[in-house]
N, C-alpha and C positions, 0 to 999 in steps of 0.2 A: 420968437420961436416959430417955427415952422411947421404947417400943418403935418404930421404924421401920415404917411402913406403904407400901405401893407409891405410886408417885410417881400422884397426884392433880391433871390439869392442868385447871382449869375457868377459863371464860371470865371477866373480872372484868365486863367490857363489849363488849357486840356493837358494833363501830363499822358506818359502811356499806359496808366491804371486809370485813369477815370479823372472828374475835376477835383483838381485840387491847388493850391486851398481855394474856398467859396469868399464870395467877395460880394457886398452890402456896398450897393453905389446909390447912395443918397446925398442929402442938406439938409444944413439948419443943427438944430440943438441932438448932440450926438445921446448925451444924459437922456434925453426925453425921447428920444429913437429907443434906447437901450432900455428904460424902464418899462415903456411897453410893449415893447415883442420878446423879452427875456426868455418865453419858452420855447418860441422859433429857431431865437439864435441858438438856445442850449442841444435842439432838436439838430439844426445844420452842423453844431458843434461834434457831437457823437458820432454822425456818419464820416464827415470829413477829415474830423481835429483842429482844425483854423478855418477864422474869418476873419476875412479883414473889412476892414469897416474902410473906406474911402469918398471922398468929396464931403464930409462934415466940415462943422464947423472946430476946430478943436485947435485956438491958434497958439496955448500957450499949455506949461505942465499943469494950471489950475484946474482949466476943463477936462485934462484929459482924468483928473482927480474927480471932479465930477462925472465924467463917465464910468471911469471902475467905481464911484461910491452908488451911482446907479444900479449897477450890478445886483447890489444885495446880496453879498456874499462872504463870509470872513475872510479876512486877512489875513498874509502871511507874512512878517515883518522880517525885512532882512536881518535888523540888529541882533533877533534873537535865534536868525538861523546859522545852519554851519557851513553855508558857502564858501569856496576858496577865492571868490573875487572880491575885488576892491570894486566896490561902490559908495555913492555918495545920496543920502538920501536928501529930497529936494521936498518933500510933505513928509508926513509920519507914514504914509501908505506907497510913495512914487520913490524912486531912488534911478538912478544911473544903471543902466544896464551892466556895464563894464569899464573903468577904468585903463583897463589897459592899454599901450600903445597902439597907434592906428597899423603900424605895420603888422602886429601880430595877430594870428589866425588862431581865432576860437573856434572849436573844431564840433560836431555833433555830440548833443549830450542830451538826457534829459533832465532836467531842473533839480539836481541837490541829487541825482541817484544814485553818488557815490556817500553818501548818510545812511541814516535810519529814519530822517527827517524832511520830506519834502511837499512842495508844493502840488494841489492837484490843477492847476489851471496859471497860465501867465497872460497877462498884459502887456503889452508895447505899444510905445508911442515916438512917433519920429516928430519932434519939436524940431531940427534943423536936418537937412539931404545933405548926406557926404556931396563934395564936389564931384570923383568919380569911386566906384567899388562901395563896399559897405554893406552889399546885402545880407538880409538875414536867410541862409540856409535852412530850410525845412525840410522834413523827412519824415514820412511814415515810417513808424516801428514793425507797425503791423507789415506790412509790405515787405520789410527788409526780412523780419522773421520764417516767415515763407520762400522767400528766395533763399536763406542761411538753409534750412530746415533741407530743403531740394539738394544745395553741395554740398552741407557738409550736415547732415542730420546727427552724425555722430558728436560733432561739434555740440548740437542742442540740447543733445541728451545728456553731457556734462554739463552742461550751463544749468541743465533744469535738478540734477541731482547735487553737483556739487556749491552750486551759488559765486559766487568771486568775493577778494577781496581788494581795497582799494588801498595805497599806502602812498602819504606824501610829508612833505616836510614843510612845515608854517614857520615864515620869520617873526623874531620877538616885536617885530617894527614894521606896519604897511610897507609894501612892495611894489608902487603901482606900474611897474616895466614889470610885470608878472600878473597873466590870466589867474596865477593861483598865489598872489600873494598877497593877503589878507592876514593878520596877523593872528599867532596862536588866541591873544591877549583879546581879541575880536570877535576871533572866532566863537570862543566859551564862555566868552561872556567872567574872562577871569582876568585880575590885578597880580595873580601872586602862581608859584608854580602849582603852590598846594590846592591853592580851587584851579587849577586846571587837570590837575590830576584827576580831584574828585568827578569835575566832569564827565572826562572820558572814562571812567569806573562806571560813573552810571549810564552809559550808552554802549559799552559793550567795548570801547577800543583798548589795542594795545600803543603801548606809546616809549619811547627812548628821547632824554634831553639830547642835542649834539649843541651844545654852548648855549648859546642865546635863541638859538631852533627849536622846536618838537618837532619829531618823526613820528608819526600816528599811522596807525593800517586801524582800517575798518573793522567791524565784525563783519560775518558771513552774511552777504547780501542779494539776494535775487539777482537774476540776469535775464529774469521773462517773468511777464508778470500777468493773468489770464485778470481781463476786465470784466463789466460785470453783464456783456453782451456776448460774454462767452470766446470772445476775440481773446490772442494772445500777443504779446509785443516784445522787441528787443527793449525792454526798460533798464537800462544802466548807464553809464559813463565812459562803458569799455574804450569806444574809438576815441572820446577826447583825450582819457588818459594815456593813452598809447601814443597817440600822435601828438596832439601836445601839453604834456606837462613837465617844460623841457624850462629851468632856469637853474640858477647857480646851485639851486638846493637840491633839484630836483629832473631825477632823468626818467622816460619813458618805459623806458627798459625793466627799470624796477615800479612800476607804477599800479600792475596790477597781476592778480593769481587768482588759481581756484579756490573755492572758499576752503581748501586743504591744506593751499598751500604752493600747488602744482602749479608749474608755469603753463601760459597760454600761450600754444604754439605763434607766434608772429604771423605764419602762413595763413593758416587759420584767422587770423584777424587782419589780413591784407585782403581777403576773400568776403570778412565782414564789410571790410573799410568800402571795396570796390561795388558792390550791392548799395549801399546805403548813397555814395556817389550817385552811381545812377539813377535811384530814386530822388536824390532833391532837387526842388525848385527853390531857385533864388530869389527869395522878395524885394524886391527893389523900391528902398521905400519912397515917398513922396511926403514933403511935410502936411501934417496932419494925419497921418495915416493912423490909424488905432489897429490892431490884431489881436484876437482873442486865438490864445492858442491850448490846446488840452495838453498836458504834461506828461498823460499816461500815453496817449496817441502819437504825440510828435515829438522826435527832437529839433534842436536846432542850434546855432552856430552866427559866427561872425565873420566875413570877408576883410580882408586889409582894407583900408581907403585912404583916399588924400582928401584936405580938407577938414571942415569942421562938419564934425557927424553928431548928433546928439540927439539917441536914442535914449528912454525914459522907460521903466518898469514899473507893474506894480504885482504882486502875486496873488494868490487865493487859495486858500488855506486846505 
């Protein structure tokens, strides 16, 4: 292990708001970094939303286990969330980011906020560097919310009174050519249609079999969500839904409304899409890389790549 040094936040990249994300260039036992500066990190955490931790030592998914268990912090288990992705978990805490094929483009989002149920912080870890592309897209919510708020304020003002809903269609069988195919049977944690029913009864959704399918729409769910430093943020799903939740089951088009019901102008979320663009920076990972990212602060996303990419997760509750 390697002597501890005081915590070291330098900028990786000046974007044109300010640095962001902050970047922790150290060595040695990333675990033993993390369990002693946890209020530093959590301090760089709040202003920025991501750090990324680089030049540790972290060569395999054990360590990087050992560093989220350094944390100190509950966990958020994928098996018993309602994520639309196929992952695979590699510990009881670490699992696969995304399953899905390298060509397809996971678009901004923030973690489970098309649910009632998500996570307040993620973990990433690059155990192997795509050959080329792969980066993780990040984006201040905050940021985006402000530039929305400036064009299309009217926009915000429905988001903040009417809420959205979210509606997609789960196959009865993993789907892993689909960002959102994870199976209903997965998802709820059910064997039979009757406990899936009961499920979504007690979470609020509405639901329609179509064969071997569920079609599910959300209950009414925030589109902005005011943190607890008084900041507000685009916290939803909206741009992944839109743009991609495109497979056999499932088109974009019908993917998301007002929590009334009322479609969301396309323009209007072409106008979100292009804001949020310009605010992200592309993380480009490097093997070992660890990122602690805030869930209510950032979204973020996946680029195509070639190559073997094999990014690792862990959540926080």
């Amino acid at each position: 292990m390697s002597d501890i040094a005081p915590l070291d936040i330098s900028p990786l990249d000046i974007s044109m708001r300010g640095e962001f994300p902050l970047a922790v260039l150290g060595q040695g036992d990333l675990a033993a970094y993390i369990r002693a500066h946890k209020s530093e990190i959590n301090d760089a955490l709040a202003i920025a939303g991501t750090v990324l931790f680089r030049g540790f030592d972290v060569p395999a998914a054990h360590d990087f286990d050992a560093a989220v268990s350094a944390y100190d912090a509950p966990g958020f288990a994928y098996e018993g969330s309602l994520s639309n992705a196929v992952r695979v978990n590699i510990t009881p805490r670490v699992f696969t980011a995304n399953e899905a094929p390298p060509d397809v483009s996971i678009y901004l989002h923030h973690e489970m906020a098309q649910t009632p149920i998500y996570p307040s912080k993620l973990f990433f870890y690059c155990e192997i560097a795509p050959g080329s592309g792969g980066a993780t897209p990040l984006c201040r919510s905050d940021w985006v919310l402000d530039a929305l708020a400036e064009k299309r304020p009217e926009l915000v003002a429905a988001f903040k009174a009417k809420g959205v809903r979210y509606s997609h269609t789960m196959p009865g069988a993993p789907d892993a050519q689909s960002g959102q195919g994870r199976s209903w049977r997965d998802t709820l944690g059910a064997d039979t249609r009757e406990a899936a029913e009961a499920r979504l009864s007690e979470l609020g959704y509405i639901w329609e079999w179509q064969g071997e399918n569920l079609r599910v729409t959300s209950p009414v769910l925030s589109a902005i969500r005011k943190l607890e430093d008084g900041r507000q943020v685009f916290f939803n799903q909206l741009i992944a839904a839109f743009r991609g939740w495109k497979d056999e089951r499932n088109a974009p088009s019908k993917s998301i409304t007002f929590g009334d019901g009322a479609m969301i102008d396309p323009a209007d979320m072409a106008v979100a899409i292009e804001i949020a663009d310009e605010f992200s920076f592309d993380q480009n990972w490097q093997a070992g890389d660890v990122a602690l990212i805030d869930n209510f602060i950032v979204m973020h996303g996946r680029r195509p790549f070639t190559g073997r990419r094999r990014v690792l997760a862990s959540l926080v509750a």
